[in-house]
N, C-alpha and C positions, 0 to 999 in steps of 0.2 A: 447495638450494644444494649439500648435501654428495651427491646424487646426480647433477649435474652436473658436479662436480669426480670424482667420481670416474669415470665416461661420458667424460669429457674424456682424466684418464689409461689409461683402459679403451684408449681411441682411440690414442693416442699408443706406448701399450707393441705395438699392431698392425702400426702403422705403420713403428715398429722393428725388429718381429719381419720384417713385411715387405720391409723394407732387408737386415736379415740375412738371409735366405732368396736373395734376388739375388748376394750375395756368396758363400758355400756354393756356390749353383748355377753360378756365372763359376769358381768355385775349381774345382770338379768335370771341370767343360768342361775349362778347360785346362790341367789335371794330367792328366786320363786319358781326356778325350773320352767322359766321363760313362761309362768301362766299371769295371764292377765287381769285373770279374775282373784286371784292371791289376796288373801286376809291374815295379818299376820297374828300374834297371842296378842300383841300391846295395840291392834286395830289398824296396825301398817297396811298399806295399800298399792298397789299395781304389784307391774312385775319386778320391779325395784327396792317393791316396802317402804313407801315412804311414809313417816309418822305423818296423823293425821294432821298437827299442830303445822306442817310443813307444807301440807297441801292447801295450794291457791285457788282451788274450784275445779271446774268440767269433770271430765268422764275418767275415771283414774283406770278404767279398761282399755282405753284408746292410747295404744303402745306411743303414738308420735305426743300426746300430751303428756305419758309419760316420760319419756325423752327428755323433751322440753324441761319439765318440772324437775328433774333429776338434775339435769346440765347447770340448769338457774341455782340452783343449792350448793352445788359442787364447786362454780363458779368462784363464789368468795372462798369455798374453804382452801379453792387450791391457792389462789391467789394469795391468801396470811401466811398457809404454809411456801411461796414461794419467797414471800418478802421475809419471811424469817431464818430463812434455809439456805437463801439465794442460789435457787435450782428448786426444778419440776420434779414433784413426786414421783419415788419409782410405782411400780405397777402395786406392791407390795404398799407404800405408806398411800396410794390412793383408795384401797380398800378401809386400810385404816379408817384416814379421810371420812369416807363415806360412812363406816359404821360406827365409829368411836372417837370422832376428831378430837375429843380432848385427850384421849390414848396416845398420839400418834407419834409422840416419841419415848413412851414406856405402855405399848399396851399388856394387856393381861393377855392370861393364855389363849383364852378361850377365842381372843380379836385376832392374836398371832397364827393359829391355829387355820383360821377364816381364811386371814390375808393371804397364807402360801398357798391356801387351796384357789382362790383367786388367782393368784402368783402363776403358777402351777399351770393352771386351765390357762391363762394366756398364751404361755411358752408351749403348750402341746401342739405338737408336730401336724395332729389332725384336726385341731383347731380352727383351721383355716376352713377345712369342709363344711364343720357345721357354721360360721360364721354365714357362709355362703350360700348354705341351706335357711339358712336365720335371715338370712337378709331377702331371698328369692320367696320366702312364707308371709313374710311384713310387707311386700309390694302386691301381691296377689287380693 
C-alpha cells in the first residue's frame, strides 16, 4: 500500500511538472519567440524577458539558467497569489503573475490581451507538437 501511494504521488508530482513545462514553454514563445538572445525596450533579457533589476548573474542566453531564474521569481509570486486566493493560478492569472503581478486581479487591457494569448497557446490542440519539438532542440 505504501508503495502505491507513493507510485500514485510519484505520477502526479509528473504530471505537474509536466503542466509546468507547457507554461515555461507558452511563456518562452511569447515573450521572445523562444530566442535566447532577446533584448527587450526596458533591457529585459533571455527568452523570458527578465528585467534586469531581477536577474541574479550567469549567462541569460543559457535557456536552463534561464529556467531557473524564471521559476525562482515566479515562486513567491504564485505562492502570495496562492495564500490570498486559496488556489493555484489558472494559466490565464499566471501570465498575469508573471507580467504585471500587481494587475492580477484587475489588469488592464493590454496584460488581459497577453494573458488569453498565453491562455490560448496552452490549450492548442498542436501545442503539444511544438512542445516536443521545444523540448527535443534544448536537449541536443
Amino acid at each position: 500500500m505504501k508503495f502505491l501511494t507513493c507510485f500514485c504521488l510519484a505520477l502526479l508530482g509528473l504530471a505537474l511538472n509536466a503542466h509546468a513545462m507547457d507554461r515555461w514553454l507558452a511563456l518562452s514563445m511569447i515573450e521572445s519567440g523562444d530566442n535566447d538572445y532577446a533584448v527587450g525596450n526596458a533591457g529585459e533579457i533571455s527568452r523570458y524577458q527578465i528585467k534586469p533589476e531581477f536577474w541574479p548573474g550567469g549567462d541569460p542566453s543559457d535557456a536552463h539558467t534561464a529556467l531557473a531564474t524564471a521559476r525562482q521569481i515566479m515562486r513567491a509570486r504564485v505562492e502570495a497569489f496562492e495564500r490570498i486566493h486559496n488556489r493555484a493560478p489558472s494559466d490565464y492569472e499566471f501570465y498575469i503573475l508573471w507580467n504585471a503581478p500587481s494587475q492580477v486581479d484587475h489588469p488592464r487591457a493590454a496584460v488581459r490581451e497577453r494573458a488569453r494569448r498565453f491562455q490560448n497557446l496552452i490549450q492548442r490542440s498542436d501545442y503539444t507538437q511544438y512542445a516536443g519539438l521545444a523540448l527535443n532542440r534544448r536537449q541536443n
